[in-house]
C-alpha positions as CSV (number, residue, x, y, z in Angstrom):
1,X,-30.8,0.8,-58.4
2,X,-31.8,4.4,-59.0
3,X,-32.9,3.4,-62.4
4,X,-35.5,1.1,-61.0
5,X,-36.6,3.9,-58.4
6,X,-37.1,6.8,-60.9
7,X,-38.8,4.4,-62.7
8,X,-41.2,3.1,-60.2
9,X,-41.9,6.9,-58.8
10,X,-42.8,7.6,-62.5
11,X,-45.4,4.5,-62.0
12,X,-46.7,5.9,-59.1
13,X,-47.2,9.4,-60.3
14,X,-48.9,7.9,-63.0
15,X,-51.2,5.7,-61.3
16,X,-52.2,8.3,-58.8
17,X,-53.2,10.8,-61.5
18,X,-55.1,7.8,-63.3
19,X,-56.9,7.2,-59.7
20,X,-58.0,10.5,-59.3
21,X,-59.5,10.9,-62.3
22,X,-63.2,9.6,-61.0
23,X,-65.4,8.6,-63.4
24,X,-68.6,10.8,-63.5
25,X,-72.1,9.1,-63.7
26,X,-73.8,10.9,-67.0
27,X,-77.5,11.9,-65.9
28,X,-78.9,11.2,-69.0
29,X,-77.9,8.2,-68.5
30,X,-79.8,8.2,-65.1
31,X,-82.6,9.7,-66.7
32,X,-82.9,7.0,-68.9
33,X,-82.7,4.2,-66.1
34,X,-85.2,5.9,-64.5
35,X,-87.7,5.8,-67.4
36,X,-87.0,2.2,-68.0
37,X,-87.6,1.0,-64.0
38,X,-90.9,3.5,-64.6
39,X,-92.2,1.8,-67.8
40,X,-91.0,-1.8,-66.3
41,X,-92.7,-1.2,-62.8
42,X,-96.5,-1.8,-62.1
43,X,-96.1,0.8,-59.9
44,X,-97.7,4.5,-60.4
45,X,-95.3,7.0,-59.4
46,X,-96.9,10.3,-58.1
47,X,-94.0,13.0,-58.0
48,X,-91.3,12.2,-60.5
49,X,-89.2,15.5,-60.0
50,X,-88.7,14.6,-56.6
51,X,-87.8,10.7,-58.0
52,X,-85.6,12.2,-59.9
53,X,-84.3,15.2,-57.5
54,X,-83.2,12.1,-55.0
55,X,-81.6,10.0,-57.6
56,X,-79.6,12.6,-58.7
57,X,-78.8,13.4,-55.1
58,X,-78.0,9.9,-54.3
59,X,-75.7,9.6,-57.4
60,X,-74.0,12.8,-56.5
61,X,-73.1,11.1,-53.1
62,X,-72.0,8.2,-54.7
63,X,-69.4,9.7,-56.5
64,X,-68.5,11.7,-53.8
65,X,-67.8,8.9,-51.4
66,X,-66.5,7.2,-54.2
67,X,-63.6,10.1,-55.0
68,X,-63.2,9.7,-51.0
69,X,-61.9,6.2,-51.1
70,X,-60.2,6.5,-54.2
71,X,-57.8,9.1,-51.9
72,X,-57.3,7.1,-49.1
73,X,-56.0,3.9,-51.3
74,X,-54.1,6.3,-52.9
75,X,-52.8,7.6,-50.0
76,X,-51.8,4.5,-48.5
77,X,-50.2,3.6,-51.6
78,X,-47.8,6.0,-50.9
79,X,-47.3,5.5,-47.8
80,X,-46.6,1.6,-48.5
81,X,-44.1,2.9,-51.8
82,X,-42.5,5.3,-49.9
83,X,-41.2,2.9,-47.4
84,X,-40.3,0.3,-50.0
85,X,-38.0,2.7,-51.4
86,X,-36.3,3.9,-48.1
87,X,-36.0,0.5,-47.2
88,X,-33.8,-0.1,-51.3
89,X,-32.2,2.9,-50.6
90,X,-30.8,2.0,-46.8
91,X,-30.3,-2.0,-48.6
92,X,-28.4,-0.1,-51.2
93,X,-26.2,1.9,-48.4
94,X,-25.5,-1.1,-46.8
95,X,-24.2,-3.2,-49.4
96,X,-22.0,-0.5,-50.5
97,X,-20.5,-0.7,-46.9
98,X,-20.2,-4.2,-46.7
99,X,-18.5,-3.9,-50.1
100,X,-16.3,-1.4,-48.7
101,X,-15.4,-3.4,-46.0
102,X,-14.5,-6.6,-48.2
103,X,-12.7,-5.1,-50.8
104,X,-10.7,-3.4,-47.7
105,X,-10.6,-6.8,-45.8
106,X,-9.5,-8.6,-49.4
107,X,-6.1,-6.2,-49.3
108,X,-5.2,-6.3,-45.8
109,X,-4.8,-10.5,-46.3
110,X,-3.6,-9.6,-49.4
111,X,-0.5,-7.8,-48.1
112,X,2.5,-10.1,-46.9
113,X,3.1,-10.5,-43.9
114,X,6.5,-10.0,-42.5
């Protein structure tokens, strides 16, 4: 029982160090999208710093927002493991009760009685 919840926190702290780790967009990249929709497009655009001032803006955003979801499932992941394991851990108290009880049950019939 504690073998499989060492194990599974281990999981966990792995996967939430894996979901942290946001992916950043590469602006040459962006660049380089840009250029392409420019040669592809029939249309003439006037100012491209500020084209590519609000792309990089936008992208910047985007990752942002993104890196602010990422916490909040990760968060709730938690959340959700956390209470898995209390409820094992309470499962496991009980059982060893109950097997208490029966192995304490199983010698009082055992015991003749007089």
């Amino acid at each position: 029982m504690r073998i499989v919840i060492v194990l599974s926190c281990l999981i966990v702290i792995g996967l939430v160090f894996s979901a942290i780790q946001v992916p950043t967009i590469d602006f040459a990249k962006v660049e380089e999208a840009i250029n392409d929709v420019k040669s592809k497009s029939q249309v003439n655009i006037a100012d491209e710093d500020t084209l590519k001032k609000t792309v990089n803006l936008i992208v910047k955003e985007l990752e942002a927002d993104q890196r602010t979801r990422l916490k909040y499932l990760v968060s709730a992941y938690l959340v959700i493991w956390l209470v898995f394991m209390l409820y094992l851990v309470r499962m496991g108290k009980q059982q060893q009760s109950l097997d208490k009880r029966l192995s304490q049950l199983e010698q009082d019939t055992e015991e003749p009685v007089e």
